[in-house]
N, C-alpha and C positions, 0 to 999 in steps of 0.2 A: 123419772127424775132427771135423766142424765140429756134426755131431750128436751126437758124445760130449760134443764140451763144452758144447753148449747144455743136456744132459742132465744134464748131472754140477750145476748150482746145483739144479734139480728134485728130485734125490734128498737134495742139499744139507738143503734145506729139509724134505722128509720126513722124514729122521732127525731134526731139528730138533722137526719136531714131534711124532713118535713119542716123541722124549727127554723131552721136557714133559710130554708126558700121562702115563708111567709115573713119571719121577722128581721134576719140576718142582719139585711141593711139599714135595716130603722135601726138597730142595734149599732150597727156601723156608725153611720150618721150621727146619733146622740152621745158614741165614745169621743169621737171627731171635734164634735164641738167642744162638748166638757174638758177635752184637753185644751183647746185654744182658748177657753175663757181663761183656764186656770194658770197657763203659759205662755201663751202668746199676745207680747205688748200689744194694745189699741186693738185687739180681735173685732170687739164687741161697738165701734169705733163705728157711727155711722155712714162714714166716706166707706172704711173697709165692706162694710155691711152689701152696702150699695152696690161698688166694685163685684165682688164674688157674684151676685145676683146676677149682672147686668153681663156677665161673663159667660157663667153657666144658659142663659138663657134659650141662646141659639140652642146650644147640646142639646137643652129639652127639645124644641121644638121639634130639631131633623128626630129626634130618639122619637117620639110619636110616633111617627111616619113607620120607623124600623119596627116600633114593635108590633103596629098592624104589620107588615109585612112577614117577619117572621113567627106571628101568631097561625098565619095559612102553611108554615115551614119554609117559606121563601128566606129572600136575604136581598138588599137594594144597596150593591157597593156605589150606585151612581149618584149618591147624596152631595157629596161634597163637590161634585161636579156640576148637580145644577144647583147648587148656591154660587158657583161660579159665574154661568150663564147667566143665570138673574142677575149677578151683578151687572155682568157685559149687556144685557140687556136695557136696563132700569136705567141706564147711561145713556144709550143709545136712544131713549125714548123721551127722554127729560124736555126736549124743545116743547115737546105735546103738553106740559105739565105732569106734574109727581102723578097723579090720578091715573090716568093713561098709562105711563113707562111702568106703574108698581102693576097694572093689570096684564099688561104684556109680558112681564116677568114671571107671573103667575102663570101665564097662557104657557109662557115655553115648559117651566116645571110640570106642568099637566101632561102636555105633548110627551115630554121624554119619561113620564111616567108610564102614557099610554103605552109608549115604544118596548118599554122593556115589560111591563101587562101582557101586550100581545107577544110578546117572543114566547112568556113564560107560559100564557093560558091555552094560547092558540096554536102555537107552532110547536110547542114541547120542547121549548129551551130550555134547560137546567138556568134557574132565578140565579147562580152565582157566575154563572156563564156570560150570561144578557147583560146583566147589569156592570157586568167590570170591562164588558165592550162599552158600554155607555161611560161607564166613569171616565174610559181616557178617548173615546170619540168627542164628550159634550166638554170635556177639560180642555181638548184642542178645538173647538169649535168656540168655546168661549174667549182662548186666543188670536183667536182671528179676529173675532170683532172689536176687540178692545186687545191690543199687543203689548199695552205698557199699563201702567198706575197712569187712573186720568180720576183728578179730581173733580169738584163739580160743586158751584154754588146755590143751590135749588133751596129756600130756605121750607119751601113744605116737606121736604126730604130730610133733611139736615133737622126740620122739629120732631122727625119721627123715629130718629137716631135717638138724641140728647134730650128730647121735655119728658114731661114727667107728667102724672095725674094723680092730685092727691100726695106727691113727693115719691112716686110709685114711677121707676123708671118706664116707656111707653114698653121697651123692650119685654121688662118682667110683667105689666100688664096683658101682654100679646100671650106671653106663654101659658100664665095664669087659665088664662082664656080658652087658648086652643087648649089646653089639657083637662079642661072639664069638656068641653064638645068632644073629645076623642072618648071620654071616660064615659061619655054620656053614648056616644052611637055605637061603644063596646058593650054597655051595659043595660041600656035600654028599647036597642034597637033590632029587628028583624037581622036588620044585615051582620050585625055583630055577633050577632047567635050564630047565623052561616058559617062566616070569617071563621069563628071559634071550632065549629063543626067541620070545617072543609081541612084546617089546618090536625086537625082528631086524627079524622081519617078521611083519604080525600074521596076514595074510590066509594064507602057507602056513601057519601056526600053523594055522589053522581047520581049512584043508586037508587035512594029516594027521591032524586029529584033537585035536586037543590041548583042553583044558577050558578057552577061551580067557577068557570068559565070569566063569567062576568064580574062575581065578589072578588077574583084575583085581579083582574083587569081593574076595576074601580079602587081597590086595597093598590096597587104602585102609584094610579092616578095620586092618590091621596097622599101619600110618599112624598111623588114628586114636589105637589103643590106645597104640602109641609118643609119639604126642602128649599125654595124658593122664596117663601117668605121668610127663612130663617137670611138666606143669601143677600136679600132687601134691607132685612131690618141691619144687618152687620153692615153694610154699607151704608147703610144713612148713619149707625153709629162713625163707623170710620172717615165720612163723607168724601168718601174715594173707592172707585171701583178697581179691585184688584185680584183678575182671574186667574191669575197665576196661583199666588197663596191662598187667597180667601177658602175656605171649605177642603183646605187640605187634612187625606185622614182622618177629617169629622165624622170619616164611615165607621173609624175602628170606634171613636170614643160612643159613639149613638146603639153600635151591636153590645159593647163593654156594658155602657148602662143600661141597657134591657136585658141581659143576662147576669148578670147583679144586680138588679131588680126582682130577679124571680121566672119570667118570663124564658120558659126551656124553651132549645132551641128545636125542640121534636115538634114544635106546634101547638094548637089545641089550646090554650090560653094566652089572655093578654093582662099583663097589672101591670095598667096604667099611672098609677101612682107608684109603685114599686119602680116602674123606670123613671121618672121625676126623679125619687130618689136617688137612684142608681149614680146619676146625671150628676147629684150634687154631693154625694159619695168623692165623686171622683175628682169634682173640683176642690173640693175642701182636701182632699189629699194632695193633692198637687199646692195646692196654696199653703198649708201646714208645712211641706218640708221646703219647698222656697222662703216663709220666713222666718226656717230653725235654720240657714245656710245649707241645706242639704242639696248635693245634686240631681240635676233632671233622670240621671239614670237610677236613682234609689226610688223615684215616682214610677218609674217603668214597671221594678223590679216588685213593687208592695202591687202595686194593679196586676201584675202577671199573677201572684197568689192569690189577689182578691177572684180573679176569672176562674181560677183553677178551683177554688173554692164552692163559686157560683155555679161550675160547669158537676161540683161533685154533689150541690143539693139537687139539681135537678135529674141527675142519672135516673135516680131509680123510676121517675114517672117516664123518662125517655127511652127507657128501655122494657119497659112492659106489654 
């Protein structure tokens, strides 16, 4: 009897944290709103509506990237660096036409995807190592080529920022998008099964067989690429390329929302909606207490517990 009941707070706590890690932030998310319809003027306001959407977008987009990546147990601090690049890029290429400068933007996020792929696959760079050489080698490479804010009147650029489809910003249609293809090559795909397998455990991965090697390498490609076009679309919103700022820190908000999403950082799965969520978790808290008058360090300080929270659902599976 006496070891049933010392048993029963242990399993207590496990459903506890099982329930966090699959629901937690949908939970999150529908408290979040239901306060702001019920308190916050014009919440429901479709300028505001639009706004928040059009803002969170990018985060979704780079968060993709991050959570294949840290689904293999990796980590890709150089996010926000090539959104930078791409900006300094897609500027530099604009004579060519939009077509051109947004491919070439892509090209460089691939490259420096592949760049920190092979430190991580092939050369046995520790992923947090490689990549935070990358975030501040591609952040000063991106100030070289563009040293200042240089605006630009490209109007197929500038449609690709600000139009809409259907009244559907192009920004939130992009994300939409990429986050069913990501949902879809995690859940329906050979290479997703891998990714998933390889980030489990890496060494049977090898074991069996599996192209362990190469899914890591093509998982930062994908990073990159994902990061790049988030760096594009914020500059055709902005319609100014600005390497300095553009993608700053966007590494911390994109690991944030995959890990309150669900997605532990031990590897071995990815929920891909759960980071969406995560994404919009954290915008909608930052938008909540900017307009209750609340300062930016009370957003710091509610996201440090939401982490700590996220970091306590997933222990137990990270540590088995």
């Amino acid at each position: 009897m006496a070891e049933a009941t010392a048993a029963s707070p242990r399993v207590d706590r496990a459903r506890l944290r099982g329930w966090l890690q699959e629901y937690g932030v949908y939970a999150a998310v529908a408290a979040l709103l239901l306060f702001n319809v019920l308190f916050t003027p014009h919440f429901v306001d479709a300028a505001n509506v639009r706004t928040q959407l059009v803002q969170v977008a990018p985060i979704v987009i780079v968060s993709l990237g991050m959570a294949l990546v840290i689904g293999t147990q990796g980590i890709d601090l150089s996010v926000g660096s090539v959104m930078a690049l791409a900006a300094a890029v897609v500027v530099l290429y604009l004579g060519y036409g939009a077509v051109p400068a947004i491919l070439m933007a892509l090209l460089a996020g691939a490259l420096v995807g592949a760049a920190g792929g092979s430190l991580v696959a092939y050369v046995g760079v520790q992923p947090i190592v490689a990549t935070l050489a990358l975030l501040v080698g591609m952040r000063g490479l991106a100030n070289v080529l563009v040293p200042q804010l240089e605006e630009f009147r490209n109007p197929d650029l500038i449609a690709l920022g600000s139009g809409s489809l259907a009244g559907v910003p192009f920004v939130v249609v992009a994300a939409v998008l990429l986050t069913a293809l990501v949902a879809f090559l995690v859940r329906r795909t050979t290479f997703g099964r891998q990714l998933v397998a390889i980030g489990g455990n890496r060494a049977a991965s090898e074991l069996s067989g599996l192209p362990v090697k190469r899914v890591l390498l093509t998982v930062y490609v994908i990073s990159g690429v994902l990061a790049a076009i988030a760096g594009v679309l914020a500059t055709a919103r902005l319609q100014a390329s600005d390497p300095t700022s553009l993608g700053l820190f966007i590494e911390l908000s994109a690991i944030t929302a995959v890990v309150v999403g669900g997605t532990p950082l031990s590897g071995g799965r990815v929920r891909v909606l759960g980071t969406v969520m995560g994404a919009l978790l954290m915008q909608l808290l930052s938008a909540t207490l900017i307009k209750h008058n609340l300062p930016q360090s009370w957003t710091q300080m509610v996201q440090a517990g939401i982490i700590l929270a996220a970091v306590y659902a997933t222990r137990e599976r990270g540590t088995r």
